[in-house]
LOTORDREN-307993 format. One line per 4 residues: number of its first residue (from 1); their letters; for each residue z, x, y of C-alpha. Coordinates in pm, whole numbers, plus 50000, padded with zeros to 5 digits. Layout:
<recs>
NUM) a) Z,X,Y ~ ...
</recs>
This chain:
<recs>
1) xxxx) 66029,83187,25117 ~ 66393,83242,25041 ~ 66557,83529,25260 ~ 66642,83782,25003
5) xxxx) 66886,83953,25248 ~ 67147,83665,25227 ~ 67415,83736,24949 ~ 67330,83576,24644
9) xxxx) 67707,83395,24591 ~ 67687,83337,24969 ~ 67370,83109,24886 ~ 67508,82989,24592
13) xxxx) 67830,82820,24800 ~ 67591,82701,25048 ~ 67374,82524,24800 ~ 67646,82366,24661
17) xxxx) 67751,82205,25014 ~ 67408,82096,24985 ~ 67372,81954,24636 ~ 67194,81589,24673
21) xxxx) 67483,81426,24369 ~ 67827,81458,24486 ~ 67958,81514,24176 ~ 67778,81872,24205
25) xxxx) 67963,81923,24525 ~ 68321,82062,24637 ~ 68533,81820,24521 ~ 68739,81897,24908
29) xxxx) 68700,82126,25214 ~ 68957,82305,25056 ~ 68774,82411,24711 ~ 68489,82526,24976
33) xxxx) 68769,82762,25137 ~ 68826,82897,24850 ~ 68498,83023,24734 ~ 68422,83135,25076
37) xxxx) 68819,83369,25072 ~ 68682,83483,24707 ~ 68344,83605,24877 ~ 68517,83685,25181
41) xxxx) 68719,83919,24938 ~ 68421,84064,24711 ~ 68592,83851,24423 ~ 68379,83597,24166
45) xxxx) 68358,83273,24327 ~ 68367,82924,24116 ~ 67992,82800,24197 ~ 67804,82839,23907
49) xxxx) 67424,83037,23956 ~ 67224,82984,23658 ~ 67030,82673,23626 ~ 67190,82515,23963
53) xxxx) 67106,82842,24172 ~ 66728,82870,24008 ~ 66690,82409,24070 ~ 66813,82444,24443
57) xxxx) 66594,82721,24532 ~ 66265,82542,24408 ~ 66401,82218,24620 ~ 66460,82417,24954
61) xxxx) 66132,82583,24937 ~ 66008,82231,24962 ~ 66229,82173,25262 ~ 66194,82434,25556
65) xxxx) 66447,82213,25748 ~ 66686,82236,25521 ~ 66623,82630,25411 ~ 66662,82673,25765
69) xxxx) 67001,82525,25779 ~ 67083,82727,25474 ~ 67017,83076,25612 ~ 67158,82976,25936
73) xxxx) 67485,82917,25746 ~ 67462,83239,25549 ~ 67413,83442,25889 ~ 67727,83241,26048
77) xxxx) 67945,83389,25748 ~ 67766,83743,25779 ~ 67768,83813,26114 ~ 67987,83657,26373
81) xxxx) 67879,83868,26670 ~ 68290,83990,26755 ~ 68113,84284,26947 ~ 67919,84130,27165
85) xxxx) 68203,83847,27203 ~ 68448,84108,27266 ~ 68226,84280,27516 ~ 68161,83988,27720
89) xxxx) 68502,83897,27746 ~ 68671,84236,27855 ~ 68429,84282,28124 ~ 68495,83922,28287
93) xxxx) 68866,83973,28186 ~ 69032,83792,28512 ~ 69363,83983,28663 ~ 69531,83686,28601
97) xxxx) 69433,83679,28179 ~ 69760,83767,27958 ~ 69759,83803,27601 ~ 70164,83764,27473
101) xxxx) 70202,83987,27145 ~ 70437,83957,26860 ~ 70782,84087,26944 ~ 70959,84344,26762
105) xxxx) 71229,84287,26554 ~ 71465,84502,26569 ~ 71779,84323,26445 ~ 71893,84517,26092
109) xxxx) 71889,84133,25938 ~ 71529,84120,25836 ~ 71550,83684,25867 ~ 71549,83757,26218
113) xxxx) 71177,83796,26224 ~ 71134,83464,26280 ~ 71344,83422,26547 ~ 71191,83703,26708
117) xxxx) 70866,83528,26681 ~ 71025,83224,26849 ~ 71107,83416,27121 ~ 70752,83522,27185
121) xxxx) 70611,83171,27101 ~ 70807,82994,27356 ~ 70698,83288,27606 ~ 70376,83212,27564
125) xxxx) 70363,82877,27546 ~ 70540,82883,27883 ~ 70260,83062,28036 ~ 70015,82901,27882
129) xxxx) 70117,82565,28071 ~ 70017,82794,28367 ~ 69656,82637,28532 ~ 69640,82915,28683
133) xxxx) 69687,83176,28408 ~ 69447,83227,28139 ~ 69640,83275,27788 ~ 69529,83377,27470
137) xxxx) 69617,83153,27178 ~ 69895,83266,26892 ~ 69632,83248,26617 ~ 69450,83569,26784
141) xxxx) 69786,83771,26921 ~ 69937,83748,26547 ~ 69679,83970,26436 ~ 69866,84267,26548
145) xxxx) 70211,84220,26481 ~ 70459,84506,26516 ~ 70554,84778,26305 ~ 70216,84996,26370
149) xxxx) 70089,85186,26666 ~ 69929,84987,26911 ~ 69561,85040,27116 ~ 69630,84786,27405
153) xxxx) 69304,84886,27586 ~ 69141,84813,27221 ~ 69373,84464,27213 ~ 69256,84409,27595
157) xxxx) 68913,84442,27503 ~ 68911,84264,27163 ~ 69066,83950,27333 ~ 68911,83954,27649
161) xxxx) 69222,83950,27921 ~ 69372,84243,28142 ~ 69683,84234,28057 ~ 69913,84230,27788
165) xxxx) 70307,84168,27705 ~ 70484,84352,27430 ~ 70861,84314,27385 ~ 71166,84324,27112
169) xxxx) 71450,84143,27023 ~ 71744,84249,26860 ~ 72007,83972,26730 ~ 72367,84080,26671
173) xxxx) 72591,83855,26594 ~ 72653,83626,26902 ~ 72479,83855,27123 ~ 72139,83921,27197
177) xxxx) 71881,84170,27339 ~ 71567,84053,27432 ~ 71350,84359,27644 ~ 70949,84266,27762
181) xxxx) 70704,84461,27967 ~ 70424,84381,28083 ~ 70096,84623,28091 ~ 69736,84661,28264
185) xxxx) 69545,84708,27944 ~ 69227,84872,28122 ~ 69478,85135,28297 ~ 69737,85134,28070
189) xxxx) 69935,85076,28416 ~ 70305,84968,28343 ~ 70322,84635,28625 ~ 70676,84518,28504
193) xxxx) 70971,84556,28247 ~ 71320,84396,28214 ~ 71601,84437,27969 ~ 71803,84091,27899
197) xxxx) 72155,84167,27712 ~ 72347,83837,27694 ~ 72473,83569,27477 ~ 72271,83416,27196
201) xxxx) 72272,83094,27351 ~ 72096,83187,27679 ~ 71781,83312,27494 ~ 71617,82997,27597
205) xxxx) 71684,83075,27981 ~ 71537,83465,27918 ~ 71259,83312,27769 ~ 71203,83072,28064
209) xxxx) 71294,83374,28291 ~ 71061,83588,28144 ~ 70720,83372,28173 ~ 70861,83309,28562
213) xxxx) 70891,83644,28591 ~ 70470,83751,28453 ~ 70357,83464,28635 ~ 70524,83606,28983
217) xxxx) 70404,83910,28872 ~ 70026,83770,28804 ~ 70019,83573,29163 ~ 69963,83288,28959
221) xxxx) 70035,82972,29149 ~ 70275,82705,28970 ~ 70291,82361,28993 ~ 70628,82140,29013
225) xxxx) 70540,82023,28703 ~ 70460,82348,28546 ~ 70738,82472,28667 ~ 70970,82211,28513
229) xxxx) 70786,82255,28207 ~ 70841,82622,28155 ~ 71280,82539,28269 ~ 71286,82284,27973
233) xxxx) 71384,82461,27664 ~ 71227,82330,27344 ~ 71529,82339,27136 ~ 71946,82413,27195
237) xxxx) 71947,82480,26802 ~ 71841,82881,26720 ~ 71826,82748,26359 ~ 71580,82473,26378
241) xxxx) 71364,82728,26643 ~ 71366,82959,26376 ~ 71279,82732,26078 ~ 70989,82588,26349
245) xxxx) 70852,82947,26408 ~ 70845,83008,26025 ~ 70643,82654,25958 ~ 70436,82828,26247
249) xxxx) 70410,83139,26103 ~ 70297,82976,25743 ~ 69996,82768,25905 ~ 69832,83074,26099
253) xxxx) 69729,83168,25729 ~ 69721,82819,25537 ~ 69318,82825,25476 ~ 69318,82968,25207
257) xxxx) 69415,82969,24827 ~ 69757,82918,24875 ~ 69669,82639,25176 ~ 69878,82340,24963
261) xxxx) 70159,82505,24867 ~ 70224,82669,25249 ~ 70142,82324,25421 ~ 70363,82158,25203
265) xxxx) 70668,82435,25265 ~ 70564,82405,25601 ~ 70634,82026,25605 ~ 70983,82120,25451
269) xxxx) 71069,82337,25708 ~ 71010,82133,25973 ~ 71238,81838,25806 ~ 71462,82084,25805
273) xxxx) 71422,82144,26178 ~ 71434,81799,26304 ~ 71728,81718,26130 ~ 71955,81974,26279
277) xxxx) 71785,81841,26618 ~ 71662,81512,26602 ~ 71567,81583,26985 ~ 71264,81904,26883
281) xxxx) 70978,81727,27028 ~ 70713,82003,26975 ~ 70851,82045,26569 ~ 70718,81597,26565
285) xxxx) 70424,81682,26738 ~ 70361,82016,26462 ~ 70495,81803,26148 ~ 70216,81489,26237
289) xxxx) 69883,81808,26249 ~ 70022,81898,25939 ~ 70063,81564,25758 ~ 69680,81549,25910
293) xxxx) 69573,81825,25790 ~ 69707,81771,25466 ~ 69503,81460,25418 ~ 69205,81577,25554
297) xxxx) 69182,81884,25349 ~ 69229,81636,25048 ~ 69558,81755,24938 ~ 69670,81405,24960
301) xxxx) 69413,81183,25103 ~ 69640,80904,25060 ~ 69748,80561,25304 ~ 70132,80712,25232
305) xxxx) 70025,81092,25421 ~ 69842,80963,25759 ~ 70114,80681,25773 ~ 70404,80997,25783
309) xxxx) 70157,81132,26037 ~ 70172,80854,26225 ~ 70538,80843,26175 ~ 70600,81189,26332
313) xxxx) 70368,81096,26608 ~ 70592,80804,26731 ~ 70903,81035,26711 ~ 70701,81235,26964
317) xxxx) 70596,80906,27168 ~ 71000,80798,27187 ~ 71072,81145,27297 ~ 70853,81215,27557
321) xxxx) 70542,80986,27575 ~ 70349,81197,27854 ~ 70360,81509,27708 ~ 70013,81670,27658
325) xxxx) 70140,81785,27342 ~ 70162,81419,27192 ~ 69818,81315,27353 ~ 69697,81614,27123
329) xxxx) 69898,81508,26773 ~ 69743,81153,26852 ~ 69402,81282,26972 ~ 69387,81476,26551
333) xxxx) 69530,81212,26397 ~ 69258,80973,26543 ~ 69001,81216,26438 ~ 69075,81329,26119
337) xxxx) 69246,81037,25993 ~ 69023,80720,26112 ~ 68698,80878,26253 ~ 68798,80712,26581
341) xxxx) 68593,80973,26836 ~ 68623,80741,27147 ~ 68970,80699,27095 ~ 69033,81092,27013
345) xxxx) 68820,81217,27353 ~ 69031,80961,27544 ~ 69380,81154,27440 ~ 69232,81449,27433
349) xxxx) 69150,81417,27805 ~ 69518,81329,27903 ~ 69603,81658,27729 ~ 69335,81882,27895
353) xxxx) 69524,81855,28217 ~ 69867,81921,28090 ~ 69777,82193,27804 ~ 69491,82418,28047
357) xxxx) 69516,82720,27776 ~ 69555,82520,27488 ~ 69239,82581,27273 ~ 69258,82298,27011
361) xxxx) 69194,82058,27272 ~ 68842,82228,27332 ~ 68791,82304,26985 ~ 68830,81880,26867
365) xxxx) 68694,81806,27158 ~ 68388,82061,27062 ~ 68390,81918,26709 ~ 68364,81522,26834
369) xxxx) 68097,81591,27066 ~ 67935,81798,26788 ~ 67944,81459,26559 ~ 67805,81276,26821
373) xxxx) 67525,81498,26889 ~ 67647,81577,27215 ~ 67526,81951,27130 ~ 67555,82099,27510
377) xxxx) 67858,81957,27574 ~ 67990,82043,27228 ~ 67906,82418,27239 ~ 68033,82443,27613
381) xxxx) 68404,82346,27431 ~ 68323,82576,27121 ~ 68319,82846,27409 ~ 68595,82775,27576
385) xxxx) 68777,82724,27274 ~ 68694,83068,27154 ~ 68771,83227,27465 ~ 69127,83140,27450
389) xxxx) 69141,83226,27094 ~ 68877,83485,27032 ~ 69006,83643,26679 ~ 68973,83312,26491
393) xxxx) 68736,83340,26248 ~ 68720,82927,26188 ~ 68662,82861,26549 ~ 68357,83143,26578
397) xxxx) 68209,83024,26266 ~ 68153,82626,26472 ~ 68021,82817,26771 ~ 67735,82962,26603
401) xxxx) 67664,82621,26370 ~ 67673,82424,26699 ~ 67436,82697,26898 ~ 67222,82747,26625
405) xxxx) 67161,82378,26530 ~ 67144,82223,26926 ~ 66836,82016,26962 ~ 66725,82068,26609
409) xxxx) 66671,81754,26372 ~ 66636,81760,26043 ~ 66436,81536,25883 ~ 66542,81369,25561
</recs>
């Protein structure tokens, strides 16, 4: 019988994933994402009912398998479980977990947001090169930017680590104030703090200084490499970091309604970027996801978009050919644009050991292994993936598909 406790539009979307002509389908992933933000939102979704709704229920009634797979869906987008997750994750919180939240602007020119955001971008990203350290991802910490009160027991225990860094910049003129401290979130136990008032140019050594500074404090143990990793600033150019940290800033949000139009800015900004600094390695390695995305969402699921992927990607190959980060932009753009899973899982290897905290390498790798009905393995990297970025809806949502679905065949 059909569960009567699943949302009727909920089923409705579902169905239509399902529909056996694919003419009665989505016409892309991202006409799906847009129903499910118009549920999401208690708003009418486009997936007609009527006949289609009454037609689809008699057919899954004759198809348990496929009813099953139905409700399964339904329960993913009902009830994600971000109690129990956040439970689990607070109590195993290790003393060496950080989560890096936005910094505060508090420069009175209100464009300076974004280079406040840079700021705490390349802070984390320093630490997250860290083995040692575990680091949640930006997706999750951008949930509670500045402005309101903060709960950082609540923000320890909703993303799983013991401590957490807060900070502000203010940007006047040629000068710069950059202040951090870092806090126990379970004792609410100031560890550290340090003001940095010097010129605009040296924000990329504070920034370096800083993440040396919360991994001393953290005991966590640094390799050479790591080391050199977190000295080497991404950019010389404060423009093109903050035209990079708005791109950024655009794609934390870009499933959605508005996903073409903010990829495509997105891709404009990052132009922009590389052509004040030709040598921005990570802004390459950003601009090929996006072309990637762009095609695999079906915005442009043309030869012309995975060939400026590729284009990007080389940049990033000339530039620095053994960064982890390229393995990764290669690693998607083998996936998403040619299916190539063997060849993906190879790069995304390479990365692994570079990129420890990174959780997009889990989460592909997760998604391959998911396609090749590697379920164990695949939900072991859904995990992982979600531990480093525990507030992303997306990520949660494959967890439960692959855990509900491992060893289960459907019959045709």
């Amino acid at each position: 019988m059909w569960n009567r406790k699943i949302a009727r539009d909920l089923s409705t979307v579902c169905l239509k994933c399902l529909e056996k002509d694919p003419q009665r389908r989505y016409s892309s992933a991202l006409a799906l994402a847009e129903d499910l933000e118009h549920w999401l939102k208690h708003e009418p979704i486009q997936a007609k009912r009527s006949g289609f709704f009454t037609h689809t229920r008699k057919w899954v009634r004759r198809k348990p398998a496929i009813a099953a797979l139905i409700a399964a869906l339904a329960a993913l987008a009902t009830a994600i479980g971000w109690n129990v997750w956040e439970s689990e994750l607070f109590r195993a919180a290790s003393e060496k977990s950080i989560a890096v939240l936005p910094f505060e602007n508090l420069s009175q020119n209100p464009d300076s947001a974004f280079f406040a955001d840079g700021v705490q971008e390349e802070i984390l990203t320093d630490l997250a090169r860290i083995a040692d350290l575990k680091v949640i991802s930006r997706t999750s910490v951008m949930q509670y930017k500045s402005g309101v009160p903060r709960d950082l027991s609540k923000i320890g225990h909703e993303l799983g680590v013991a401590n957490v860094l807060e900070g502000s910049v203010q940007r006047d003129g040629n000068r710069v104030r950059v202040n951090a401290h870092l806090v126990d979130a379970r004792s609410h136990r100031d560890l550290w703090g340090q003001s940095y008032d010097r010129d605009l140019a040296d924000v990329f050594a504070i920034q370096s200084e800083i993440a040396m500074a919360i991994a001393d404090q953290l005991h966590a143990k640094l390799s050479p490499n790591e080391k050199s990793e977190i000295e080497r600033p991404a950019t010389s150019d404060i423009t093109a970091l903050s035209l990079y940290t708005h791109a950024q800033n655009l794609l934390l949000t870009s499933f959605s309604s508005a996903a073409r139009a903010k990829l495509l800015k997105a891709v404009d900004l990052l132009n922009e970027a590389v052509a004040r600094d030709p040598s921005f390695f990570q802004a390459y390695c950003r601009l090929s996801q996006i072309h990637d995305q762009l095609y695999l969402l079906g915005v442009d699921h043309t030869p012309a978009r995975l060939a400026l992927a590729e284009g990007a990607i080389q940049q990033a190959f000339r530039l620095r050919p053994d960064a982890g980060e390229t393995h990764l932009a290669r690693a998607q753009n083998l996936y998403q644009g040619y299916l190539n899973y063997d060849g993906a899982l190879a790069e995304l290897e390479f990365a692994r050991q570079l990129l420890p905290n990174d959780s997009r390498i889990f989460y592909l790798t997760g998604l391959i292994q998911r396609r090749q009905g590697h379920w164990e393995e695949s939900t072991r990297n859904l995990e992982r993936a979600i531990d480093l970025d525990p507030r992303n809806f997306s990520r949660s949502s494959r967890l439960r598909l692959a855990t509900d679905f491992s060893g289960v065949t459907l019959k045709k």
